[in-house]
C-alpha positions in Angstrom: -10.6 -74.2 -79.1 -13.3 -73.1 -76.3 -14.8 -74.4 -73.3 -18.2 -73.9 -72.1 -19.2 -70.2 -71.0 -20.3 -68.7 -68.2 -22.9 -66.4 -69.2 -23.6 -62.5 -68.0 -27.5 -61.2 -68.7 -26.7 -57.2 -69.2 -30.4 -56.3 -70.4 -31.1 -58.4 -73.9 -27.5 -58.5 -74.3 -24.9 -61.8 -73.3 -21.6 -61.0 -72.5 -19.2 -63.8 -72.4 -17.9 -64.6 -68.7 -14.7 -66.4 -67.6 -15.4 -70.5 -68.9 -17.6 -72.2 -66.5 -14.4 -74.9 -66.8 -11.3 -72.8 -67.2 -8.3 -73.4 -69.5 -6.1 -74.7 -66.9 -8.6 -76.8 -65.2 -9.5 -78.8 -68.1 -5.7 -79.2 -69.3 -4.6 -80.5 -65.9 -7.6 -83.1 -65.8 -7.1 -84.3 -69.3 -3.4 -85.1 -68.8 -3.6 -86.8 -65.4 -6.9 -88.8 -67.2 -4.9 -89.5 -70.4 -1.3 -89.5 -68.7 -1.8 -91.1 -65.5 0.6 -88.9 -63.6 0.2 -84.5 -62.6 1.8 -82.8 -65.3 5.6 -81.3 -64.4 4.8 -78.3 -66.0 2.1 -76.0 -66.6 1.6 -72.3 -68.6 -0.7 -70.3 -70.0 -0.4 -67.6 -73.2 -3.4 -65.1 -73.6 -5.3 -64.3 -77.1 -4.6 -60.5 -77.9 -6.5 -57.8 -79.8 -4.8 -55.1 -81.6 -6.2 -51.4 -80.6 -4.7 -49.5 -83.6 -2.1 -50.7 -86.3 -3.7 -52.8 -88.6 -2.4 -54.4 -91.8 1.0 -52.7 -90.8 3.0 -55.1 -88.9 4.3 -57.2 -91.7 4.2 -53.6 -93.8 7.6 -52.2 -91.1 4.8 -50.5 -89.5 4.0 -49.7 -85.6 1.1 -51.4 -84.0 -0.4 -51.3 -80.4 -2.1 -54.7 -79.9 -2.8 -56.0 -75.7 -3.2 -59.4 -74.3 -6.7 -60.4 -73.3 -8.2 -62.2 -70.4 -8.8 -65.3 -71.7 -6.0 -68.1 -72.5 -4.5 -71.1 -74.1 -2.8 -73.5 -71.3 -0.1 -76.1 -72.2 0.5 -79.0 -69.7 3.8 -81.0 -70.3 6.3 -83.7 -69.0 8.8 -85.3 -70.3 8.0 -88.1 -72.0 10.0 -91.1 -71.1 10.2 -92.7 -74.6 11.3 -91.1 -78.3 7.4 -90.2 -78.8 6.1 -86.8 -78.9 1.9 -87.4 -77.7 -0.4 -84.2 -78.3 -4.1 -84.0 -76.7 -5.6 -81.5 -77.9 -9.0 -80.9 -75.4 -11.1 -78.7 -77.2 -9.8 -79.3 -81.0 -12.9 -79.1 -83.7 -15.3 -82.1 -83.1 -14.0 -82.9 -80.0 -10.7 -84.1 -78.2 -8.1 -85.1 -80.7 -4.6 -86.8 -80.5 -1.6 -86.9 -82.2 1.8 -88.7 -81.7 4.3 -89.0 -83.5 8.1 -89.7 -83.1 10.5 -86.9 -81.5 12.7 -87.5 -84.5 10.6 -84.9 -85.9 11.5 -82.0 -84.2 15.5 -82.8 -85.7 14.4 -82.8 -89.1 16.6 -80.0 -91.3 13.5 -78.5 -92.7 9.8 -77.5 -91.4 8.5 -80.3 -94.6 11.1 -82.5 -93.5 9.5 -82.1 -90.4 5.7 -82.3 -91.0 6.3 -85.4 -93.3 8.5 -87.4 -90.3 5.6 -86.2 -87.6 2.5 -86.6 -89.7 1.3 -83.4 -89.4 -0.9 -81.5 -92.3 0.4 -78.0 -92.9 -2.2 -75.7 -91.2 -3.6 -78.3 -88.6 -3.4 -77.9 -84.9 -1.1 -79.6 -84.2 1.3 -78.3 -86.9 1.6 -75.1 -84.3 3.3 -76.9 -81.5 5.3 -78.7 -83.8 6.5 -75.6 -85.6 6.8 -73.3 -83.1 9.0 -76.1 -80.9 10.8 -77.1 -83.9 11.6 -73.3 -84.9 12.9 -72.7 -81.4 15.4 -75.7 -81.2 16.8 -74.1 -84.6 17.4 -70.7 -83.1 20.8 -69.5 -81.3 20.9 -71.2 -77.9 17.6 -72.6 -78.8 16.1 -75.3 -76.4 15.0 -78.8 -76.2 17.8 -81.1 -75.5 15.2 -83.7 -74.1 13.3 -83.7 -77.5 15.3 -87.2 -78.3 13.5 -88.6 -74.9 10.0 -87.0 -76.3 7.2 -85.6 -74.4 3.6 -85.2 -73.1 1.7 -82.3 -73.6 -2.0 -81.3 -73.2 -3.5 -78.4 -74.3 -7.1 -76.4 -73.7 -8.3 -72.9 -75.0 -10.2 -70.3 -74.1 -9.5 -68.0 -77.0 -12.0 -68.3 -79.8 -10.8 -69.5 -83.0 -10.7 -67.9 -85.9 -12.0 -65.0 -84.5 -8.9 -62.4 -85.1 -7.7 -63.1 -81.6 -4.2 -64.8 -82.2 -5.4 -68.3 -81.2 -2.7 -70.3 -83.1 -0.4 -67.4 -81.7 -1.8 -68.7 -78.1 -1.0 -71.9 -78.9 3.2 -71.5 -80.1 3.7 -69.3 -77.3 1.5 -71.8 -74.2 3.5 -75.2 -76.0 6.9 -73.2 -75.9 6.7 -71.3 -72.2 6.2 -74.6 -71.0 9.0 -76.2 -72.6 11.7 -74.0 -72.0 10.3 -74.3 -68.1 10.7 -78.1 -68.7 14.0 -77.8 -70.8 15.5 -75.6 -67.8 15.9 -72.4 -69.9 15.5 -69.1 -69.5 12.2 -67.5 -70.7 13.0 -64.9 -73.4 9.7 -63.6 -74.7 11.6 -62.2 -78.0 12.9 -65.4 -79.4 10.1 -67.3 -78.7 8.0 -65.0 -80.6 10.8 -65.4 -83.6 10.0 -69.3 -83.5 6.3 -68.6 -82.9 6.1 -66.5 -86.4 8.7 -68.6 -88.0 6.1 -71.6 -87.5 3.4 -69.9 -88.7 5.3 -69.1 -91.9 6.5 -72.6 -92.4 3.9 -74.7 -90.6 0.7 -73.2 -91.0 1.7 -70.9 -94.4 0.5 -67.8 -92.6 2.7 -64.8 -93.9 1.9 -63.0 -90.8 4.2 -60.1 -89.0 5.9 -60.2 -85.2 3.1 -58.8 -83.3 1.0 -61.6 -82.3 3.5 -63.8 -81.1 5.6 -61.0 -79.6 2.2 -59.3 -77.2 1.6 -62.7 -76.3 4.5 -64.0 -75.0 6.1 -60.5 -73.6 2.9 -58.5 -72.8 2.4 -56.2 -69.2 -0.9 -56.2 -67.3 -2.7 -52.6 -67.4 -0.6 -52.0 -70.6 -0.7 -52.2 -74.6 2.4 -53.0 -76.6 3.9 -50.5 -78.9 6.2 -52.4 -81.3 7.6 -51.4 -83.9 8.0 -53.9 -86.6 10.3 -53.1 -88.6 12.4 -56.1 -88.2 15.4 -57.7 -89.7 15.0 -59.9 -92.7 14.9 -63.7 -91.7 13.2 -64.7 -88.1 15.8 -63.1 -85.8 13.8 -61.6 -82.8 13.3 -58.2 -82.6 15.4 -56.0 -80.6 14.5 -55.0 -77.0 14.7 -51.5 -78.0 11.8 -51.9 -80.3 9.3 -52.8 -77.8 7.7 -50.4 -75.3 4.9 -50.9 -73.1 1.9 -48.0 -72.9 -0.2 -48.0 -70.2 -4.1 -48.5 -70.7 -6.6 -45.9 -70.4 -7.9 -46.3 -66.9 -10.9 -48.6 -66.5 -13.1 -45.6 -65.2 -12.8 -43.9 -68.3 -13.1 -46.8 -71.0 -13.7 -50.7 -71.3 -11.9 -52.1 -74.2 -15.1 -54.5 -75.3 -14.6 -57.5 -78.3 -17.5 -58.1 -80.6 -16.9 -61.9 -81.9 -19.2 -62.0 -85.1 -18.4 -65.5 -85.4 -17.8 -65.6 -89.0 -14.5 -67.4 -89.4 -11.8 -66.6 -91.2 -8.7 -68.4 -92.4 -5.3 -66.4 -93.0 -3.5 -69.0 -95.2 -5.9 -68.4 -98.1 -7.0 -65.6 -99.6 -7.1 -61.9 -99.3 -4.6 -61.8 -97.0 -2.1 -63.7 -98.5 -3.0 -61.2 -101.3 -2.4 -57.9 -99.8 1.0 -59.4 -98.3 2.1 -59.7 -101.7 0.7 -56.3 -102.9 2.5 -54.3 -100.3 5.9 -56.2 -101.4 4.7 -54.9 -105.0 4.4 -51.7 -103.8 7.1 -51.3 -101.6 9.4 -52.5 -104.5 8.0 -49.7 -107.1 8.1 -46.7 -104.6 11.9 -48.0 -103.5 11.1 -48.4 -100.1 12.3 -51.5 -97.9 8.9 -51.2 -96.2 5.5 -49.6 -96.8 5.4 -47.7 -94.0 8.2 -45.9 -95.1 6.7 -44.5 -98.0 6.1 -40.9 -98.2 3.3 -40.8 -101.1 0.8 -43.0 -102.3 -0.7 -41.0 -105.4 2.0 -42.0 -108.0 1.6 -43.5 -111.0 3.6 -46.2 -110.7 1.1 -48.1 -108.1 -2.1 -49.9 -109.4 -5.3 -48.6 -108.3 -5.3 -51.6 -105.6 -1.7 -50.7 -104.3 -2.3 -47.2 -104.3 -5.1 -47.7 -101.5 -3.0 -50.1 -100.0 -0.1 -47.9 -99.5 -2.5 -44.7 -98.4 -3.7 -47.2 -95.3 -0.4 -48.2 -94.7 0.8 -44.4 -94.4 -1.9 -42.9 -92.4 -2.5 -45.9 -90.3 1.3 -45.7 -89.0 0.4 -42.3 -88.3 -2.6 -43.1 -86.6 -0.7 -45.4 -84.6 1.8 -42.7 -83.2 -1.1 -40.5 -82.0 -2.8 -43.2 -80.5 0.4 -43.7 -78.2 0.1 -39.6 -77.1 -3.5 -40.1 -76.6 -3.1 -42.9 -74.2 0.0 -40.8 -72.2 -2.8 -38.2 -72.0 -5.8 -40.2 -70.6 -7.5 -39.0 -74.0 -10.0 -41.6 -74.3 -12.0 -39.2 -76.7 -9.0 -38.8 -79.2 -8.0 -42.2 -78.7 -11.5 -43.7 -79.9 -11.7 -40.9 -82.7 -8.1 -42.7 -84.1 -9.8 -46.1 -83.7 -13.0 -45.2 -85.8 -10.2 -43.3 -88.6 -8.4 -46.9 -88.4 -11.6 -48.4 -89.4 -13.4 -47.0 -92.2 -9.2 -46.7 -93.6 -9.6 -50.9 -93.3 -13.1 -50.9 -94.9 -12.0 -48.3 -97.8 -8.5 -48.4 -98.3 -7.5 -51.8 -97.1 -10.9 -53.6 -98.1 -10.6 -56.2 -95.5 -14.4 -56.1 -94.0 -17.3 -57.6 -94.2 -21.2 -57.2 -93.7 -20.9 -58.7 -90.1 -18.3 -56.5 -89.4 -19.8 -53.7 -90.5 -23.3 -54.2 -88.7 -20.7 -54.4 -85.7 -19.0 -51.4 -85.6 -22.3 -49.6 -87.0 -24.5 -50.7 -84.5 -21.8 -49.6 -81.7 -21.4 -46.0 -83.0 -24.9 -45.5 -83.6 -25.9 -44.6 -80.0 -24.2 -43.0 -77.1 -21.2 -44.5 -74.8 -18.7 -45.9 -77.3 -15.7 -43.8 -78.2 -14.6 -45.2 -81.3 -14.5 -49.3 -82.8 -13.2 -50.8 -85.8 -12.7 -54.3 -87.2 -9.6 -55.5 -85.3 -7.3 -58.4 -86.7 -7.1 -58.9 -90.7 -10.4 -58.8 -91.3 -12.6 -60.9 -93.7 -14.6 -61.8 -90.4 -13.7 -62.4 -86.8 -13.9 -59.6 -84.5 -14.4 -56.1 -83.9 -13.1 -53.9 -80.9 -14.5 -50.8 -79.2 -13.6 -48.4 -76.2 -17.0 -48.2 -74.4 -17.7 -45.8 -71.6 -17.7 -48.6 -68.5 -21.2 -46.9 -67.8 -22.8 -48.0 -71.6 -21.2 -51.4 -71.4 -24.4 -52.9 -71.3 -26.0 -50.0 -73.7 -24.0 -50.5 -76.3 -23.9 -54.6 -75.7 -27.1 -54.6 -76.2 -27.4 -52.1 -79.2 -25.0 -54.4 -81.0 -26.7 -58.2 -80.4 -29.9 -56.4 -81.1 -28.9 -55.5 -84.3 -26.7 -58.1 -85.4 -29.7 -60.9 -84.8 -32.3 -58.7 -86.8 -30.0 -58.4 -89.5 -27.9 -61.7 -89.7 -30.4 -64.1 -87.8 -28.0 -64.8 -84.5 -26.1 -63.2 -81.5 -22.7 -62.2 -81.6 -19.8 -63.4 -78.4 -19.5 -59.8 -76.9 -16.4 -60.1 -74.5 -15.0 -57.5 -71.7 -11.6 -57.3 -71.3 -8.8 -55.5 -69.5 -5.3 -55.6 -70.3 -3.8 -58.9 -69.4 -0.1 -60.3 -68.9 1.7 -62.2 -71.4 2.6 -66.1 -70.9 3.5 -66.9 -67.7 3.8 -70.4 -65.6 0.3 -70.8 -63.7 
């Protein structure tokens, strides 16, 4: 889901502004138009990108992902009658709508639950029912008032299928709003729980905790160490497992997001795949998780689990000195790890792709980028670099230049500090 951009000329390259028609604007219009009445409730949850710690999160590994400036916004009310009605403003081919009965979100089972609503597996819509549904299952969960339904509208800013958590964006907007309507307390931990606990069910995404858990619980000015090494099950992680790292200052490094545009989709495919290989390999080396192995080069692994594990080893390395790097101010070491972390995805991991690859080629070729890699799991979306602030618009336009000579269009290039996790706006 996206709105219409504002555009930035930085020499031949675009940069991708703040939407000429923000989130919020367009999800507060579209529910008085459709509704009739201002919506009781409204919040926002950021997109995120992931600076180091790829592959590892559903592996017991660390990662160090940040929210970024640009949002998914849920508007809600209570509905008045035993309907649940959806808009969603920017859904592919234009607005869509679903409604269904609030029976649904009782059913004993995420099927149970799809089949009462209506509601593919995978579909748009099947993340606000999951991630809503998940949440009333979990201890002191919320949403006594589902029996009385609701209304709910919802607009995006964060490009989809782009490697940007936008369905991640979308639990965690739909569920800050409802425990706000619901009268609860906001707890960032178990609404990432029901967030991944949707996208397992829901969407059959086998994804780890990090997504949900930068998006909901995120600090401005920081990254999110967290290590994910979580219990079995969809329990939220412990408190204690979650630290927040502040950024490299702006004056030293932009964190800049090549969108290649190429679109991936995580419930089929090599994903899927390399969740199942790291169980493999986890299994033959005795290890609970990956992470924790001590060796790759053992003859028990296949050639493909042996490359796996070697990624999964050094990247949780990676990840640790990425952390002293940033407690420094070491923007040189810091993009160093980056670049390591990336040609470990391409070579190890095997999770790239040509338009990646002209990406993260075309920003190291020149001076004023520290370090970039293919951020996210790959098989297309986006890239991310640490760019001197003074080669922004160098290095922007190295990329686009590049990318349209070899792939015949431009790429979304998006600047972006830190941002704050969900919050009520």
């Amino acid at each position: 889901m996206s709105g219409r951009r504002s555009r930035t000329r930085v020499r031949n390259a675009t940069i991708s502004g703040v939407p000429e028609v923000p989130a919020r604007v367009r999800a507060v219009g579209a529910f008085e138009r459709v509704f009739g009445v201002p919506a009781r409730v409204v919040a926002r949850a950021p997109g995120r990108v992931n600076l180091i710690g790829e592959h590892i999160d559903y592996r017991g590994g660390s990662v160090l992902p940040m929210a970024i400036d640009r949002d998914c916004v849920a508007a809600m009310s209570p509905g008045g009658t035993a309907r649940v009605r959806i808009i969603a403003t920017d859904a592919p081919g234009g607005e869509a709508r679903v409604e269904f009965d609030a029976g649904a979100l009782a059913a004993l089972t995420a099927a149970g639950a799809m089949a009462h609503a209506g509601v593919e597996r995978g579909s748009w819509a099947s993340y606000v029912l999951g991630s809503l549904w998940a949440m009333m299952r979990s201890e002191g969960g919320v949403g006594e008032r589902a029996a009385v339904g609701l209304d709910m509208v919802i607009s995006s800013d964060v490009p989809v299928g782009a490697g940007l958590s936008s369905s991640a964006a979308i639990e965690v907007a739909a569920l800050r709003a409802w425990v706000e309507m619901d009268g609860g307390a906001w707890d960032p931990l178990a609404a990432a729980a029901a967030g991944r606990r949707a996208e397992h069910e829901f969407a059959g995404v086998p994804c780890g905790i990090m997504d949900q858990l930068v998006v909901a619980g995120a600090r401005a000015g920081h990254a999110m160490l967290i290590d994910c090494d979580v219990v079995e099950g969809f329990a939220p992680v412990l408190a204690e497992r979650v630290r927040h790292v502040p950024m490299v200052s702006n004056k030293s490094a932009r964190v800049v997001v090549i969108n290649t545009r190429v679109r991936h989709r995580l419930a089929e495919g090599g994903y899927a795949d390399r969740v199942e290989m790291a169980r493999s390999a986890a299994m033959k080396l005795g290890v609970k998780q990956l992470c924790r192995a001590l060796m790759w080069d053992v003859p028990e692994l296949t050639s493909a689990e042996r490359l796996l594990t070697r990624h999964s080893i050094t990247e949780a390395a990676r990840v640790s000195e990425a952390v002293v790097a940033m407690e420094r101010g070491d923007v040189r070491r810091l993009g160093e790890l980056i670049g390591e972390s990336g040609r470990s995805l391409v070579f190890d991991e095997g999770v790239s792709c040509e338009e990646l690859d002209t990406v993260v080629a075309s920003a190291m070729r020149g001076p004023g980028c520290y370090g970039a890699r293919l951020t996210g799991a790959g098989f297309g979306g986006c890239a991310v670099a640490m760019v001197w602030p003074g080669g922004v618009g160098r290095v922007s336009e190295r990329i686009v230049r590049e990318f349209m000579a070899r792939h015949g269009y431009a790429p979304e290039v998006l600047v972006t500090g830190a941002a704050a996790g969900a919050s009520l706006v």
